[in-house]
N, C-alpha and C positions, 0 to 999 in steps of 0.2 A: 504494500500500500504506500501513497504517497505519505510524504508527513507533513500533518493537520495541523493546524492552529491548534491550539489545546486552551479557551478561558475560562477559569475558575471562576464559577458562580456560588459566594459561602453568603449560604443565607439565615442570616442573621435579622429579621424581620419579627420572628414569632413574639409571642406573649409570654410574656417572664413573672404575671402576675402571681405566680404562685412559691418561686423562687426569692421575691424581694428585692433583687438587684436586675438590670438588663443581663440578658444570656451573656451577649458578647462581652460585658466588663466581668462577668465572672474571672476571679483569679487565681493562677494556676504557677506556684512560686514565683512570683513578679511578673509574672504577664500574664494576659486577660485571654480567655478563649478566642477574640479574634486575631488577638497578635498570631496565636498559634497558628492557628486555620489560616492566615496570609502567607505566615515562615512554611508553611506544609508544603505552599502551592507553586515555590521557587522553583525557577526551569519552566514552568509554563506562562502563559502568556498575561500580562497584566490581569490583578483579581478585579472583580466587580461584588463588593461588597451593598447585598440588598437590604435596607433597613427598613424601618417598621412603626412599630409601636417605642415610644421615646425616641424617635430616631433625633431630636433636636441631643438631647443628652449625649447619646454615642457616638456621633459624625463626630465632635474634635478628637475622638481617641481611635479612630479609623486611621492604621498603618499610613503613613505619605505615599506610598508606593501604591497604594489601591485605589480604584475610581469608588464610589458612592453614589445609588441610586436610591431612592425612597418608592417606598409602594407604597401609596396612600392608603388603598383597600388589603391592606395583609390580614384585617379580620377575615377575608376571605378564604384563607391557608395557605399551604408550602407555594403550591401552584400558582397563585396570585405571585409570590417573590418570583418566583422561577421565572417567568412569563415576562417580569417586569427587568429582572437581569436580561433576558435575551436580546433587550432592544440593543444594548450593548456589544453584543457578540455580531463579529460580519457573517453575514447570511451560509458561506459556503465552510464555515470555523466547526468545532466539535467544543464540545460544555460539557464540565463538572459540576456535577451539585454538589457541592457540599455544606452540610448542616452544622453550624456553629458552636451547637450545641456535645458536640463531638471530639472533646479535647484528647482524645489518646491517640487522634491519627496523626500519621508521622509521613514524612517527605520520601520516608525510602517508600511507601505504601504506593502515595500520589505517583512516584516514578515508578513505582512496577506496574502500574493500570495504565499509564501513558506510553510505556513501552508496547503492552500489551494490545493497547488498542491501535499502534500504529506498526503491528503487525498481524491483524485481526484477519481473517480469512474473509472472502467477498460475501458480504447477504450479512455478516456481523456488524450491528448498527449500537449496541450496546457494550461497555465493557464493566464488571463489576466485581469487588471481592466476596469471597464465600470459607466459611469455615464450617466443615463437613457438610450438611445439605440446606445451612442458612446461610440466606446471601445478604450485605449491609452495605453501608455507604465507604466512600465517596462512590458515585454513581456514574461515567463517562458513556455520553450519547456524542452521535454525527450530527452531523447538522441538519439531518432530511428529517428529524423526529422533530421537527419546530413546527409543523403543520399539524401530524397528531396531537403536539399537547394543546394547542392553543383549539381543540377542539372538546378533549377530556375535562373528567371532573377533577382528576386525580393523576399527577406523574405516575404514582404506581401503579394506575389501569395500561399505560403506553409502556412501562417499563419490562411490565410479566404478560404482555398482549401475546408475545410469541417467542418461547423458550430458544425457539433455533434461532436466535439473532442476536442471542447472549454470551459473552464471553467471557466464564466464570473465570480469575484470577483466586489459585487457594491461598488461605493465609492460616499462620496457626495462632490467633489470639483472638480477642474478643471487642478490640477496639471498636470492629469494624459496626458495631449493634449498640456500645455504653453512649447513653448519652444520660442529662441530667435536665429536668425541670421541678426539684424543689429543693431547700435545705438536706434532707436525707441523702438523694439521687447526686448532689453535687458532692456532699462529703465522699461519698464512695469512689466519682471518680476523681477525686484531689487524692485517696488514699492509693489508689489504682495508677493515677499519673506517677505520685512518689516514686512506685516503686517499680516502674517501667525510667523514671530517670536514674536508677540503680544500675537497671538493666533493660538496654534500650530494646524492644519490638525489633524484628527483622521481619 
């Protein structure tokens, strides 16, 4: 295959009301789950960071290196950010999702899914990690899936629409599914991130 544009869409839009703080300022030994999710996404093409709900609060703590887009309607859900990242991306590019909320994925990850999808066999329009027969984020589509989403209710109806288009990447850990939306769910992955900077994820 030729090689794709690859731009990082980390969507950072959602509701944090249950959390107390914005997702993206959560912190994760001195930097904030978006720093991370920007540092993950080095080597690929400029990130477009989709904000949300507080998005007035989060925009000055948005990486220099990332564009910033607002979605006004992200009460709508993930798909509403996704949709609104894309104006962003040139039409013939390939897109990651990645979810903000997701502080234990790592750069070697994001480069083994970009490798992978830019050696993807022909009819392969999806590429994504899986650990044994659950599949998680980040999530890498071409660019010809911009007309199915902007038709769905739901990225994950376009995503598992048709298994032969998927190109599982295996991983062995569990990064690829932790995420956090309260006090509880965040302590577990700050105790998780700790001990993955002991011992980094390959």
């Amino acid at each position: 295959m030729t090689r794709t544009r690859i731009f990082p869409i980390i969507l950072a839009g959602g509701d944090s009301s249950h959390l107390g703080v914005p997702k993206p300022l959560a912190q994760f030994h001195g930097r904030t789950a978006l720093e991370l999710a920007v540092e993950s996404c080095a080597g690929l093409e400029r990130p477009i960071v989709v904000l949300g709900q507080r998005a007035a609060a989060i925009r000055p703590h948005v990486p220099r290196h990332a564009r910033v887009v607002v979605n006004r309607a992200w009460r709508k859900g993930q798909l509403s950010s996704l949709l609104t990242g894309l104006r962003l991306v040139p039409r013939d590019a390939a897109f990651l999702l990645y979810p903000v909320d997701q502080p234990l994925l790592t750069a070697s990850l994001v480069s083994r899914l970009a490798r992978a999808f830019r050696k993807r066999s022909r009819g392969q329009q999806i590429v994504m990690p899986r650990k044994g027969k659950r599949a998680g984020h980040p999530i890498l589509c071409a660019g010809e899936l911009r007309g199915e989403l902007r038709k769905a209710q739901t990225a994950r109806e376009v995503v598992y629409r048709d298994d032969r288009r998927i190109r599982y990447v295996p991983v062995r850990d569990v990064a690829i599914w932790t995420d956090f939306d309260s006090p509880s769910t965040y302590l577990r992955c700050l105790r998780m991130f700790r001990r993955q900077m002991r011992q980094p994820s390959t």
